[in-house]
C-alpha positions as CSV (number, residue, x, y, z in Angstrom):
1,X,0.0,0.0,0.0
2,X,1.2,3.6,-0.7
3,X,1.8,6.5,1.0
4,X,-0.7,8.8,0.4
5,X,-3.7,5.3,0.0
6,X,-2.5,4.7,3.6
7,X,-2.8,8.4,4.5
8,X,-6.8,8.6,3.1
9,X,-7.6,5.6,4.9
10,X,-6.2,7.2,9.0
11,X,-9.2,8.6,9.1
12,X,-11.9,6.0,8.6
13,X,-12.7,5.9,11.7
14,X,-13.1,9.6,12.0
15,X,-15.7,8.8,8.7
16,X,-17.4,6.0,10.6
17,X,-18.4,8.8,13.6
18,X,-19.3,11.9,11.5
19,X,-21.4,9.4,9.5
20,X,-22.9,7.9,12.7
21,X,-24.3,10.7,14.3
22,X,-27.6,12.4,14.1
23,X,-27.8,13.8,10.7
24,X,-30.1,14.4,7.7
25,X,-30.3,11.2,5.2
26,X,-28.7,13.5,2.1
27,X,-25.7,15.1,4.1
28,X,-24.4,11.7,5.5
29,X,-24.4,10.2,1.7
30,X,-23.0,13.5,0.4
31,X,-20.2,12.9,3.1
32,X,-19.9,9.2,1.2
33,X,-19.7,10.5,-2.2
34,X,-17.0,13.2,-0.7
35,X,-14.6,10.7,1.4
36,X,-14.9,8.2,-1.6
37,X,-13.5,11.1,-4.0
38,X,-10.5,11.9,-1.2
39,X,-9.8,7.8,-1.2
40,X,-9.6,7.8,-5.2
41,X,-8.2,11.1,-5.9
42,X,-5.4,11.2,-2.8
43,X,-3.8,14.3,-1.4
44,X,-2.2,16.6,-4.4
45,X,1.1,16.5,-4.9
46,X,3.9,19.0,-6.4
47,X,3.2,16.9,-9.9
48,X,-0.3,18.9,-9.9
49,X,-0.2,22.1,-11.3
50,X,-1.7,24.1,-8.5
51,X,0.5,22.7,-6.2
52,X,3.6,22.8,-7.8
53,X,5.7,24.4,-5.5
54,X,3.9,23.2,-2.4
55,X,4.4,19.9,-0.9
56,X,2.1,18.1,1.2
57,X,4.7,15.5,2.8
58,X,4.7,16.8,6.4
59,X,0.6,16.3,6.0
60,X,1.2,12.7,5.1
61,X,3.9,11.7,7.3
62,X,2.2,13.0,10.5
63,X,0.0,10.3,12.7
64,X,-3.6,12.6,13.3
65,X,-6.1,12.2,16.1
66,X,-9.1,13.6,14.7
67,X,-12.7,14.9,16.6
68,X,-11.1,14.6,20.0
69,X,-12.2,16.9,22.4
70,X,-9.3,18.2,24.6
71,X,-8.0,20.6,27.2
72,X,-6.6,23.5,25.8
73,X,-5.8,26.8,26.7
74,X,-7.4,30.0,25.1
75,X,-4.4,32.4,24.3
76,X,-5.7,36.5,25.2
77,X,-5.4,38.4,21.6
78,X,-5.7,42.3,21.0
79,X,-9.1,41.0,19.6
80,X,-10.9,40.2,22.7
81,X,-11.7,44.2,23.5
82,X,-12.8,44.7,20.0
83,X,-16.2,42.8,20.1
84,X,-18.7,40.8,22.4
85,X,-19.9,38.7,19.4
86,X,-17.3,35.8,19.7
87,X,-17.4,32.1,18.6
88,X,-14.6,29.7,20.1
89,X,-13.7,26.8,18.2
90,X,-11.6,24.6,20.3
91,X,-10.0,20.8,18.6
92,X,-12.3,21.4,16.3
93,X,-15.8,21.8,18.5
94,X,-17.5,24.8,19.7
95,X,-17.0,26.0,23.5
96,X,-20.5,26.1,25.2
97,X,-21.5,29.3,25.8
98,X,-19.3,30.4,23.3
99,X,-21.2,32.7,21.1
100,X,-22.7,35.5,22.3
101,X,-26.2,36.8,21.7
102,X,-26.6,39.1,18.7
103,X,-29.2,41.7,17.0
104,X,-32.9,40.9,15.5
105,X,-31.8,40.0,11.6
106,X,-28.9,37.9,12.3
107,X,-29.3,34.1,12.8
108,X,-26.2,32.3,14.4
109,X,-26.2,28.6,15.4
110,X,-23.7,25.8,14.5
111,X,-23.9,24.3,10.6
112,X,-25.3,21.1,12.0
113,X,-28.0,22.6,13.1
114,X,-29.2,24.9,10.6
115,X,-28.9,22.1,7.6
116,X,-30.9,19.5,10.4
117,X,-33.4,22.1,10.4
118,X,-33.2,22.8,7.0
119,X,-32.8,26.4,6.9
120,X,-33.8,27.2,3.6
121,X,-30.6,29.8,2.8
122,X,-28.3,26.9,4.3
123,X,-29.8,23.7,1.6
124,X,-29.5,26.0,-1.0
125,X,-25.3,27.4,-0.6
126,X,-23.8,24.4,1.6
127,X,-21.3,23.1,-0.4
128,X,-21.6,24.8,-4.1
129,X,-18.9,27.0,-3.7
130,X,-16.0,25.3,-2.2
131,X,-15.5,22.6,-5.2
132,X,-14.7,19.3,-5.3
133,X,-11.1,19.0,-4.9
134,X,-9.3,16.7,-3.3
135,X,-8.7,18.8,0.9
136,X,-12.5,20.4,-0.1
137,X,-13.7,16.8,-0.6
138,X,-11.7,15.6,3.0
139,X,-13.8,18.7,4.9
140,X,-17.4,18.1,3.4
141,X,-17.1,14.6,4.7
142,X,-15.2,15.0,8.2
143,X,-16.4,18.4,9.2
144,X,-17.9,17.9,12.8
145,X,-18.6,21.7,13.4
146,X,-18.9,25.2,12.4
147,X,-20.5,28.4,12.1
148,X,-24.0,29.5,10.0
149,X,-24.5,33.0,9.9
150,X,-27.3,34.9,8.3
151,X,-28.2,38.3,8.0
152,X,-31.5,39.8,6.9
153,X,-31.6,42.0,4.6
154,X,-31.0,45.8,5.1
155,X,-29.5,44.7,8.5
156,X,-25.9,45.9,9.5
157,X,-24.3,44.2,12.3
158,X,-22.6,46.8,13.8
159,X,-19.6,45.1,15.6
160,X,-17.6,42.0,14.6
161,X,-18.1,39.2,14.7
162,X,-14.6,36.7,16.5
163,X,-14.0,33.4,15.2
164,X,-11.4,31.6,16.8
165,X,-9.7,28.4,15.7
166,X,-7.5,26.9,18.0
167,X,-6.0,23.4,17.6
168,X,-4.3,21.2,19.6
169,X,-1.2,18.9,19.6
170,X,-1.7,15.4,17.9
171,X,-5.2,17.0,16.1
172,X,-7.0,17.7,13.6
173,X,-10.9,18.4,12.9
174,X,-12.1,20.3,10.1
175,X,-14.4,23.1,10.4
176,X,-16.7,24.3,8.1
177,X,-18.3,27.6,8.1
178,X,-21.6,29.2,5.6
179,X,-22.4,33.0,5.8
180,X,-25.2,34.5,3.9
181,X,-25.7,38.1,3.7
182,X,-29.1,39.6,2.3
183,X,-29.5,42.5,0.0
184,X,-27.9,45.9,1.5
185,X,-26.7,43.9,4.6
186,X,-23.2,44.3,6.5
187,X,-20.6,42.5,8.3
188,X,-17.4,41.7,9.6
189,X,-15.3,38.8,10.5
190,X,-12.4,38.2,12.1
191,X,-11.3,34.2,11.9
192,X,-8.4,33.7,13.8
193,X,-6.3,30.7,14.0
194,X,-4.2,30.2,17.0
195,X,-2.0,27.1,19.4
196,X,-3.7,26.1,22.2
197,X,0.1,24.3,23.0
198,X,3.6,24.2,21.7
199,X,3.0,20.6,19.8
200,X,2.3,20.1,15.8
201,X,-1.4,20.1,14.7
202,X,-3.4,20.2,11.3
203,X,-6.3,23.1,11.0
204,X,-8.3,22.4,8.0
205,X,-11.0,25.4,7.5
206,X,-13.6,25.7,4.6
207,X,-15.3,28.7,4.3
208,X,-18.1,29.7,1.8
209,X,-19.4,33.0,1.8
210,X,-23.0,34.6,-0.4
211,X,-23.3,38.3,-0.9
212,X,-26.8,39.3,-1.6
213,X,-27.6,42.6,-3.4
214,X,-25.2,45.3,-2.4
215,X,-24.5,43.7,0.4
216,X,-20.6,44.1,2.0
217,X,-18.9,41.7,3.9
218,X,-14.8,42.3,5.6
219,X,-13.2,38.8,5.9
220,X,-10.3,38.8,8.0
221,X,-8.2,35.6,8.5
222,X,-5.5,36.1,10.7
223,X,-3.0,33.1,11.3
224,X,-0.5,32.7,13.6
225,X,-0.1,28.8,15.0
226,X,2.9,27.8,16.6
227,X,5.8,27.1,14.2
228,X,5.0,23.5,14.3
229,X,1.6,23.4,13.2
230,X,-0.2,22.8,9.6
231,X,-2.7,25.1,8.4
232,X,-4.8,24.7,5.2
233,X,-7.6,27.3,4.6
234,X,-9.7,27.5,1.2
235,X,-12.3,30.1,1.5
236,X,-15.2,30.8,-1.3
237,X,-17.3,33.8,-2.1
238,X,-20.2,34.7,-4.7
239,X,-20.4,37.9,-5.4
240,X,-24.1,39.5,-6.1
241,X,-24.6,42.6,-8.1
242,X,-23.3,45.9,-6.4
243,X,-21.9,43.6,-3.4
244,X,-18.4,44.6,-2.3
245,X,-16.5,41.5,-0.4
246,X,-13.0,43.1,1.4
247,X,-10.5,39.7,2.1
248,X,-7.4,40.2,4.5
249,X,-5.1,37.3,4.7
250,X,-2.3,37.9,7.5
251,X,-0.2,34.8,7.8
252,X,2.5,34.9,10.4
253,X,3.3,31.0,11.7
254,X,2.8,27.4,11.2
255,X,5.4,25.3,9.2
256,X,3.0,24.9,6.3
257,X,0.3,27.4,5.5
258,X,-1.8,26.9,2.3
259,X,-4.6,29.9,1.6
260,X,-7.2,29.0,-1.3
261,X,-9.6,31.8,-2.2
262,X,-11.9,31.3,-4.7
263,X,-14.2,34.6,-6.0
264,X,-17.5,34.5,-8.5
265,X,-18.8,37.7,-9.9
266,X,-22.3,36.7,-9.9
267,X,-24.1,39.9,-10.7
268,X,-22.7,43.0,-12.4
269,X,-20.8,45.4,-10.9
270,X,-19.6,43.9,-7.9
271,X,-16.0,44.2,-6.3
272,X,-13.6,43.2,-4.4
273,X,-10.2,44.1,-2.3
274,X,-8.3,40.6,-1.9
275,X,-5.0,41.9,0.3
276,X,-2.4,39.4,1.7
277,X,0.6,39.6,3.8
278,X,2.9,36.6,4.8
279,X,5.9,36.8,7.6
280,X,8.2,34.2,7.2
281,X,10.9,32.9,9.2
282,X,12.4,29.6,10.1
283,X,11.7,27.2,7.3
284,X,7.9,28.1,7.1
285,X,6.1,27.6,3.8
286,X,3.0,29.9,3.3
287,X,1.0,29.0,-0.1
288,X,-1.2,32.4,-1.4
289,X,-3.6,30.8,-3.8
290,X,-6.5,32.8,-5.6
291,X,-8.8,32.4,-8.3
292,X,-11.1,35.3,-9.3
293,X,-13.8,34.6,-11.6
294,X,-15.0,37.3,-13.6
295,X,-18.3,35.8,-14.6
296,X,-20.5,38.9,-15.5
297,X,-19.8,42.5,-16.8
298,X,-18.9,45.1,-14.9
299,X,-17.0,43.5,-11.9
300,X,-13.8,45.1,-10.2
301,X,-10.9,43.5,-8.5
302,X,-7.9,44.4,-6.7
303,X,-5.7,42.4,-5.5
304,X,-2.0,43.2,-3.5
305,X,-0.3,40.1,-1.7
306,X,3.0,41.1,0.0
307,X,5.5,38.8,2.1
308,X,8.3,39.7,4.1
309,X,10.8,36.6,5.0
310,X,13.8,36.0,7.2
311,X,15.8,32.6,7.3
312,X,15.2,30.2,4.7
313,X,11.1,31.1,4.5
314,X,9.2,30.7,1.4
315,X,6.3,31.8,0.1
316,X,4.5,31.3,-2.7
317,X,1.9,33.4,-5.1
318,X,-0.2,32.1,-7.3
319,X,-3.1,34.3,-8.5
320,X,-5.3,33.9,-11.5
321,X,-8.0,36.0,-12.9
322,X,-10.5,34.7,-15.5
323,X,-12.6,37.4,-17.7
324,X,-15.1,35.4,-19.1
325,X,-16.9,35.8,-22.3
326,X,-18.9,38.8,-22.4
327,X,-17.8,39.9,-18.8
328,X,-17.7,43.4,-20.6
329,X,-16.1,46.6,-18.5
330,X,-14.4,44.2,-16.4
331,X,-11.3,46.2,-14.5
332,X,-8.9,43.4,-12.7
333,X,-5.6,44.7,-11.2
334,X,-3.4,42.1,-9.5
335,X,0.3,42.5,-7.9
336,X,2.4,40.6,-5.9
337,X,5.6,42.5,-3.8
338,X,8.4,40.2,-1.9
339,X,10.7,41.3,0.5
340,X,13.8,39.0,1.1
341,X,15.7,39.9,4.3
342,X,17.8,36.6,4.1
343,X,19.6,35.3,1.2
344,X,18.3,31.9,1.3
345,X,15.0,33.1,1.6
346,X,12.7,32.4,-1.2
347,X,9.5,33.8,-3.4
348,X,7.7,32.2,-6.1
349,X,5.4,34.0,-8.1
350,X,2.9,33.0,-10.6
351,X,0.3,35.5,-11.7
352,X,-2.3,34.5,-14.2
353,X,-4.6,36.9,-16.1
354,X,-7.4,34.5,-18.7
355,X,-9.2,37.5,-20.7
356,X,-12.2,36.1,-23.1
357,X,-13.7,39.6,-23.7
358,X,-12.9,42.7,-25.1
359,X,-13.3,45.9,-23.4
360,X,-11.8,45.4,-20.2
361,X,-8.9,46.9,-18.2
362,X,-6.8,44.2,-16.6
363,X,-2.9,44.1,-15.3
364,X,-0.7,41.9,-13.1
365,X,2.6,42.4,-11.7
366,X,5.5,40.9,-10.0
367,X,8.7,42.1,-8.2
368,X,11.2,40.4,-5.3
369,X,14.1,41.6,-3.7
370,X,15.9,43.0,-0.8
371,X,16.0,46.6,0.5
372,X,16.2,49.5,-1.4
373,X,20.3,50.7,-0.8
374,X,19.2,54.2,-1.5
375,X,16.1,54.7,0.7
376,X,18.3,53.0,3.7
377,X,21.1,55.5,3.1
378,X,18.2,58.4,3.1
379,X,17.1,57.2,6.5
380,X,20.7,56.6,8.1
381,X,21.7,60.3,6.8
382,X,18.5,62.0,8.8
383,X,19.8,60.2,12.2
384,X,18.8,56.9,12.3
385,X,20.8,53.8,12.8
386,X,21.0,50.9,10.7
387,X,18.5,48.9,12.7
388,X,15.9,51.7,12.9
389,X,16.0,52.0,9.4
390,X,15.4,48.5,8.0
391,X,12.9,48.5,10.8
392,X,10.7,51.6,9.5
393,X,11.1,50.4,5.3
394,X,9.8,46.9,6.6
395,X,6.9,48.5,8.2
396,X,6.3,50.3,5.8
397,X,6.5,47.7,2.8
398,X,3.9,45.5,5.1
399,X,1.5,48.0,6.0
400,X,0.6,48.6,2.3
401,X,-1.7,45.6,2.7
402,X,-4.1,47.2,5.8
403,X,-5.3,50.2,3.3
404,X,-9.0,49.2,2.8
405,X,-9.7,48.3,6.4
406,X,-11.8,50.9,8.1
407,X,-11.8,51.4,11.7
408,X,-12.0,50.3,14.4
409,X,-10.1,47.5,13.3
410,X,-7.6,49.4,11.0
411,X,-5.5,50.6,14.5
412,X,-5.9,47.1,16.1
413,X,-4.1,44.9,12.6
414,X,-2.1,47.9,13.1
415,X,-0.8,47.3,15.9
416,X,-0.8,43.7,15.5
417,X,1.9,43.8,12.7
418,X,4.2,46.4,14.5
419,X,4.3,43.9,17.5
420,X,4.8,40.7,15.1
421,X,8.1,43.1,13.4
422,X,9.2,44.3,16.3
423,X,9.4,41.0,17.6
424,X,11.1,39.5,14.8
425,X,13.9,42.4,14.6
426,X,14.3,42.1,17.9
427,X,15.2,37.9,17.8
């Protein structure tokens, strides 16, 4: 038996409980079909193309628990002032008592629950965005818990909503979270992935997001596991006509991070802001991969992924837009911007622009390399020292990524990545 045959089989077990519990008769077969598709198809490998400079062997050679609940500690974070609306996801199950009580328009209660009781909102979106490849196929039939949030139409929830995901040494237990936003609603949210110890674990997050009419949601991941751990996120969003969908993704630990964000332009003139930023260090590996689909006319994207790595980090970019045929007026801008403070660090960068229609304004860009000589010689002739000034062009560089994000949490990732590079100048 293989490798990566053995590796899909660990978790039958894990299959046998999801698939034993309380659940309607057409999610426990659609978790069948899925696991059956993860068995045939295996984990992806450098040989695919969207994963060709991101190996999954530390995934394979790793023993997993999975669905354990556990003791674990929950770390304080610069978030916890910020909002009372918080949801605790701890080994992969939610805390009791964990999410707080919100407004009249907005429905929150675990996945499970909402598809048992057949929310009409949750039949119609679980599972149609995320895909069916081979890590989206392993969630949709091992998920145990997660999040469904709806929100009314022309209903604004004012303050944001906290997700945290911490895992635990020895475990893994996908999550899987739905959010549907009505016409002209708001939101906010803040999914944060943490270490609940100092051993190696395996988060696995699926997130699929609707945007209604004009509504506008801010989706900010923000990851920062111990250096051990093994994180692989793949978000999803449809975009409805005149809806605005703001993505963040802050990455700054684990050994292996993978990010998959998938967008659909659903109705015309929608847009997005897809900003990334990756601090590397050690021998981390942190995967950026996005695919915007420009379906319709009139959509507009922006997208600016930065990373900043010490040591012998790597990162990788690889970002493809699709125009489709007929997606008329489309304006697409993508760039990707690498700092390398070490000279075995390491950047890959693949953008991708697929254009099927005329009339569009679309552009992609690419650049790597260390420090700007002159703008450090500028700096160290007003006063400062050495230090000080690759200190103040590395904030700088970083901070490029935050424009977009409106108070009050603007001030709070703010501070977050001064504290994260003040940290790492100071090791």
């Amino acid at each position: 038996m293989n490798t990566q045959i053995s590796f899909t089989h660990r978790f039958d077990a894990d299959f046998a409980r999801v698939t034993a519990q309380p659940q309607p008769a057409w999610l426990s077969e659609r978790r069948r079909q899925s696991y059956a598709r993860f068995q045939h198809a295996g984990l992806p490998t450098p040989r695919d193309e969207d994963w060709k400079y991101t190996s999954l062997a530390a995934l394979e050679r790793a023993a997993w628990t999975s669905h354990e609940m556990r003791e674990v500690s929950l770390p304080a974070t610069m978030f916890d002032a910020l909002t009372p609306l918080r949801a605790v996801f701890a080994a992969g199950r939610s805390l009791p008592g964990a999410i707080a009580e919100l407004p009249p328009g907005v429905t929150l209660m675990p996945l499970a629950q909402a598809l048992a009781q057949s929310w009409p909102a949750a039949l119609e979106y679980f599972g149609r965005l995320s895909g069916e490849e081979a890590l989206a196929d392993f969630n949709s039939a091992l998920w145990n818990d997660g999040l469904y949030l709806e929100i009314a139409p022309n209903v604004t929830l004012a303050q944001p909503l906290y997700l945290q995901q911490i895992g635990s040494a020895g475990g893994t237990a996908p999550l899987r979270h739905l959010l549907v936003l009505g016409a002209n609603s708001q939101a906010t949210l803040i999914q944060h992935s943490l270490s609940g110890d100092a051993g190696p674990h395996f988060t696995h997050a699926v997130s699929e997001c609707v945007l209604g009419h004009a509504a506008r949601l801010t989706h900010v991941e923000v990851q920062e596991e111990n250096p051990t751990a093994l994180h692989l996120a793949r978000s999803a969003a449809q975009l409805g006509a005149h809806s605005h969908y703001v993505h963040l993704a802050l990455s700054a630990g684990g050994a292996l991070t993978r990010n998959d964000l998938m967008l659909r332009f659903a109705g015309e003139g929608a847009s997005c802001q897809l900003h990334g930023l990756t601090l590397g260090r050690g021998r981390s590996h942190t995967d950026q991969h996005i695919f915007v689909d420009h379906a319709v006319p009139g959509g507009t994207s922006r997208q600016l992924y930065k990373s900043v790595l010490w040591d012998r980090a790597r990162s990788v970019f690889n970002g493809r837009v699709r125009v489709a045929p007929g997606a008329t007026k489309t304006d697409a801008r993508q760039a990707n911007r690498n700092l390398l403070l070490s000279k075995d660090a390491e950047a890959d960068s693949k953008p991708q622009l697929e254009i099927f229609a005329d009339d569009v304004k679309c552009s992609h860009g690419s650049a790597t390399g260390g420090l700007d000589p002159a703008q450090l010689f500028y700096l160290r002739a007003r006063g400062l020292d050495e230090a000080e000034a690759r200190a103040l062009l590395v904030e700088a560089f970083a901070a490029a990524v935050l424009d977009g994000i409106n108070a009050p949490l603007h001030p709070i990732l703010t501070h977050w990545l001064h504290a994260k590079l003040e940290a790492r100048h100071a090791a």
